[in-house]
Every structure is written in C-alpha cells, then in structure tokens.
C-alpha positions in Angstrom: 0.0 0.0 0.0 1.2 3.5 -1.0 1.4 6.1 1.9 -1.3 9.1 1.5 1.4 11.9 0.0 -1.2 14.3 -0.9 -2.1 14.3 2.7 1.4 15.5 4.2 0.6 19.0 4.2 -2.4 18.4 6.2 -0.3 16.6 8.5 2.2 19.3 9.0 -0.5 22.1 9.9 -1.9 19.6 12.2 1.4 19.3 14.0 2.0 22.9 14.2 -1.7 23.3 15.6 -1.3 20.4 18.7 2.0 21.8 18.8 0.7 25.7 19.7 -1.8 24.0 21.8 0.7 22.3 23.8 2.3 25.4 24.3 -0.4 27.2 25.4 -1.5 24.5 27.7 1.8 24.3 29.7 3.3 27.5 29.2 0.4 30.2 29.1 -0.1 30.3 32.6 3.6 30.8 33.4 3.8 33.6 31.0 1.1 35.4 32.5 2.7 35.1 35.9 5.0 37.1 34.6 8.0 36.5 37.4 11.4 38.3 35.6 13.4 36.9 38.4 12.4 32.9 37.3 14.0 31.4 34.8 10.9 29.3 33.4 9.6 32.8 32.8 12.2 33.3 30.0 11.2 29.4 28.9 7.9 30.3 28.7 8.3 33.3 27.0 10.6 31.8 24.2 8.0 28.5 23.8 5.1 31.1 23.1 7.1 33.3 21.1 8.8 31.2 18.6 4.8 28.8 18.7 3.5 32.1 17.0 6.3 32.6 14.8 6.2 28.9 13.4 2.5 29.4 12.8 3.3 32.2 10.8 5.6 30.8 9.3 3.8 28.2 7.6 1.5 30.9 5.4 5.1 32.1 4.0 6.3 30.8 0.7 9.9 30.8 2.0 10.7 28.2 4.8 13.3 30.5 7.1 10.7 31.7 9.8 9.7 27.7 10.2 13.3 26.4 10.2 14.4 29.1 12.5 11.4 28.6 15.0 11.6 24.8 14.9 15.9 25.0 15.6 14.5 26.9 18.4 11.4 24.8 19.5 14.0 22.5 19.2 16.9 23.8 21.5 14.3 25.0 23.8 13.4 21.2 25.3 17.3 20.3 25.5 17.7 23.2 27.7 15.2 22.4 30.1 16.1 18.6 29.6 20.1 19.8 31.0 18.0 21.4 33.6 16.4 19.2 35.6 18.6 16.0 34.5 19.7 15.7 38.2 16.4 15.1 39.5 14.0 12.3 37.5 13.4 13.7 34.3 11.1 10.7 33.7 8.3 11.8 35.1 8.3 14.9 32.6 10.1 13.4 30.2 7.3 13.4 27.5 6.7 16.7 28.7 10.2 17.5 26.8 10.0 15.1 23.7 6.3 16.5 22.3 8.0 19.5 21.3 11.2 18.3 20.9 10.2 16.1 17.7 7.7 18.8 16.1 10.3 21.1 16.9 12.9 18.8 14.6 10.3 17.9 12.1 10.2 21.6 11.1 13.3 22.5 11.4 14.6 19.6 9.2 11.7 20.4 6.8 10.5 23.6 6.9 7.3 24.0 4.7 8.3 21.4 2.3 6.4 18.4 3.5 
C-alpha cells in the first residue's frame, strides 16, 4: 500500500496546531505570571514566542521563519532537559519530547512536506 502523500501538508498544519496547543497548555499560565526573576519565565516566553512565529511561518512561501522557529522549539526542550537531568526527568520526560520532535520535524523540513 502506498502512503497518503497528498495528505502530508495536512499533516504538517496539524502538528503545528497540537503543537501551539501544547504550548499554550503548559506555558500560558507561566507567562502570564510574569515573574522576571524565574527562569521558566524566559522558557515560557521563548516556547510562546517562537509557537506564533512557526505558525506564521507556515503561510510564507519561504521556509526560514519555520526552520528558525523549529531550531529553536527544538533547543528550547534540551535546555530544560540539562536542567532538571539531576532530578527524575522521567516523570516529565514526554513533557520535553512532544516538542522536541515537532520542533525537529520543522526545522529539518520547513514547509516542504
């Protein structure tokens, strides 16, 4: 059986969409806090940030705003990964890996599904 091509792009603004919810789900909150002092604060802020951008980048004909937002959607779960490796990070571990892989699906593809 031949895999569903056509349906790739579909796919892609589906996974920027549970992607930007994710974001808002975990994130929003601790954005609105707004503590400068915290560290997660500047997480937070970078996760919602670089969400937007990704979605906007998918209605541009060039790929750069994706590629750059998902390097960074990317990045952004390593860092917090480094930060609490100490503890158990597998409790929260899928916490880190949901936007970890979207983040490295768009920044190893862009818009070109």
């Amino acid at each position: 059986m031949k895999p569903f091509s056509s349906g790739t792009i579909i796919a892609a603004w589906l996974l920027r969409l549970m992607l930007a919810w994710f974001i808002y789900i975990t994130y929003f909150e601790v954005f609105t806090g707004f503590v400068l002092k915290d560290f997660t604060f500047y997480m937070a802020t970078a996760y919602l940030l670089f969400g937007i951008l990704l979605l906007a980048g998918g209605f541009m004909q060039k790929p750069t705003l994706t590629v750059i937002s998902g390097l960074v959607i990317f990045i952004l779960p390593i860092v917090q990964l480094i930060r609490v490796f100490p503890e158990e990070p597998g409790q929260v571990l899928l916490q880190y890996l949901i936007p970890m892989a979207a983040g490295f699906f768009f920044f190893t593809s862009g818009n070109h599904t």
